[in-house]
C-alpha positions in Angstrom: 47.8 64.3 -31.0 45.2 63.4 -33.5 45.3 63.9 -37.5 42.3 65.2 -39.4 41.6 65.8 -43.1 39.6 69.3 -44.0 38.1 69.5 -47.4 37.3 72.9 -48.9 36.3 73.8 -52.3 39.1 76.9 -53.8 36.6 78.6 -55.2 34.9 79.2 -51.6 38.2 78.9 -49.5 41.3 78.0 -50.9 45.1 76.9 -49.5 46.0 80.7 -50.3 43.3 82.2 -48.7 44.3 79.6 -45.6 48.1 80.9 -45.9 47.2 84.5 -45.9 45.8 84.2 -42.3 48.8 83.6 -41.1 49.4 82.4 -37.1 46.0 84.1 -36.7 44.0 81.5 -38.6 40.7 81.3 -39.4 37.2 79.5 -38.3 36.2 76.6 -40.3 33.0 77.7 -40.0 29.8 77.0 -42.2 30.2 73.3 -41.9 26.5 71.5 -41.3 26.8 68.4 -41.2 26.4 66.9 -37.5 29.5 63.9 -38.0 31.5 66.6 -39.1 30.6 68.9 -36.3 31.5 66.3 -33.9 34.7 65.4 -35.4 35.6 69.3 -34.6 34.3 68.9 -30.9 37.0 65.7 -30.8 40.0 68.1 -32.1 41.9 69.2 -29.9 44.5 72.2 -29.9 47.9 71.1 -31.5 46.1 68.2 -33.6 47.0 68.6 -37.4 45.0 67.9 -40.6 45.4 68.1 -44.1 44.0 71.0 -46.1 42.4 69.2 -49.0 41.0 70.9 -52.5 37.7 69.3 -53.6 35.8 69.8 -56.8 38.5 70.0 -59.8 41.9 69.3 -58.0 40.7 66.8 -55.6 44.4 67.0 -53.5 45.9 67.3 -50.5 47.6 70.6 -51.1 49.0 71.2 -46.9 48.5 71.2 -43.4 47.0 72.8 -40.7 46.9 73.0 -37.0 44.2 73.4 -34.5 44.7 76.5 -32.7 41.0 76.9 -31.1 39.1 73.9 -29.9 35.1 73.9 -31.0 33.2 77.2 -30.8 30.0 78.6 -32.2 30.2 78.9 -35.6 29.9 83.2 -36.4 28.5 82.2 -39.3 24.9 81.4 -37.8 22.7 81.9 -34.7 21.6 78.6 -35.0 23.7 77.0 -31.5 23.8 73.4 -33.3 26.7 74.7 -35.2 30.6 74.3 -34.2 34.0 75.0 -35.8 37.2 75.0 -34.9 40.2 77.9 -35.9 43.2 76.6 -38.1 45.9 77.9 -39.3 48.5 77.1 -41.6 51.6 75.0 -41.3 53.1 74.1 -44.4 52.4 73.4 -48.1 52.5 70.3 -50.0 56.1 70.1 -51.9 54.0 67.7 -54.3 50.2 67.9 -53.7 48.6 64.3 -53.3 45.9 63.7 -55.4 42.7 61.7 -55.2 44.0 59.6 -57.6 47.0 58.6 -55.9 45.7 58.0 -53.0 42.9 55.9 -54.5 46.2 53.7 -56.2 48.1 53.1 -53.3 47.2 50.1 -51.4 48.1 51.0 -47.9 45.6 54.3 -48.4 42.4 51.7 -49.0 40.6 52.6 -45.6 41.2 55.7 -45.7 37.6 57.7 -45.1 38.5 59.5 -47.9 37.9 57.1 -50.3 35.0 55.4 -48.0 33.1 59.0 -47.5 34.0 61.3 -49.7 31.7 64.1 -49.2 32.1 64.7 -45.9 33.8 68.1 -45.0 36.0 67.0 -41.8 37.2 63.9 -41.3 39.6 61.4 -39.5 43.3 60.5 -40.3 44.8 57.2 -39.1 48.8 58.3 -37.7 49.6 55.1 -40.2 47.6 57.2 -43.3 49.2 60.8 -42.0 52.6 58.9 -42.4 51.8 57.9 -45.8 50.3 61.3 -47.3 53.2 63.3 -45.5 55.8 61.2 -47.6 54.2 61.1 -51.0 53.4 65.1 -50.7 57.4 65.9 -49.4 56.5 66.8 -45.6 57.7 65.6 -42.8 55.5 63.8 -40.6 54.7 66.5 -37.4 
């Protein structure tokens, strides 16, 4: 299993919106960015990633789970485009903020903090550990 890090702003798709879904899930579609796209045609059903807020809250705020590998993104015709379907697993206890991540030294290369405006990225099982302790999950 692999660990991934989604980033979404609430006012376009929020945690709630994510929960409402339910088992079903929903496409993380609309993403155009070609690393990101590739780090979805990587995922693999079962691997789990954190939902992260951008734009005001900047925090971890859950976690999600894979349940369709990379698809064409309904969103476009354009057949450059992938996603992958999520759904939810859990909410934070504590969200994690940028901030606190940023402070704590075992977090420091975390791509978060080395590229943070890309949409999809990569989580260390040593930095899924980490974020699953400070928010009140346990690790899955």
């Amino acid at each position: 299993m692999r660990y991934w890090l989604f980033k979404s702003e609430p006012s376009t798709w929020s945690w709630q919106d994510q929960l409402a879904k339910g088992d079903a899930g929903e496409e993380w579609d609309g993403v155009r960015n070609y690393q990101a796209r590739n780090f979805m045609r990587e995922m693999r059903v079962g691997d789990k990633g954190f939902f992260y807020h951008s734009q005001k809250e900047k925090a971890i705020v859950g976690v999600v789970e894979v349940i369709a590998e990379a698809h064409s993104d309904s969103t476009t015709d354009d057949p450059r485009w992938e996603c992958v379907d999520l759904r939810a697993v859990c909410s934070a206890v504590r969200p994690v903020t940028l901030e606190e991540i940023k402070a704590d030294g075992r977090l420091d290369e975390m791509m978060l903090l080395r590229n943070s405006r890309l949409s999809v990225q990569p989580v260390t099982a040593d930095e899924w550990n980490i974020v699953c302790d400070l928010a009140g999950i346990a690790p899955r």
